[in-house]
C-alpha positions, 0 to 999 in steps of 0.5 A, a space after each residue: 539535904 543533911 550530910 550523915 554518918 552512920 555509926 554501929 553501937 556495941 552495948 551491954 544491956 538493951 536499957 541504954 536504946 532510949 538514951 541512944 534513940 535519944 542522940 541519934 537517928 535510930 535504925 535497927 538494933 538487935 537485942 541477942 547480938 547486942 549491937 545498934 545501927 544509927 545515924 547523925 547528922 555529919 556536924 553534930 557528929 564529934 558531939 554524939 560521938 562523945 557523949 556515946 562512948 561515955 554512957 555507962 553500957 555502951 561498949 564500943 562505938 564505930 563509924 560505918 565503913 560505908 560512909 568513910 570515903 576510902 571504902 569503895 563498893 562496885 555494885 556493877 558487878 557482873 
């Protein structure tokens, strides 16, 4: 099993999705909010990462703060 990172993408026009579907593993994108969930494998990430952050309509690109090893979630609550 492939380690990956999740990563949230802030965009300016839906017409950047494609090329965005294109780099990474696509999840969920919402068109009002205009921001993209997507994940890539951990090797490739430097990479992708690069080349998001120099597409023309991406405003902001973010790794998940749920991946990074500092962030803890108790889902035991009770």
């Amino acid at each position: 099993m492939t380690k990956r990172t999740g990563l949230i993408i802030y965009y300016k026009t839906p017409k950047v999705l494609g090329r965005i579907k294109r780099l990474t593993d696509l999840k969920y994108y919402n068109k009002d909010k205009k921001y993209a969930v997507a994940y890539v494998e951990e090797k490739k990430f430097d990479h992708v990462y690069k080349q998001l952050t120099k597409l023309r309509h991406v405003k902001k690109v973010e790794q998940s703060k749920f991946d990074m090893a500092d962030y803890h979630i108790d889902f035991n609550v009770k």
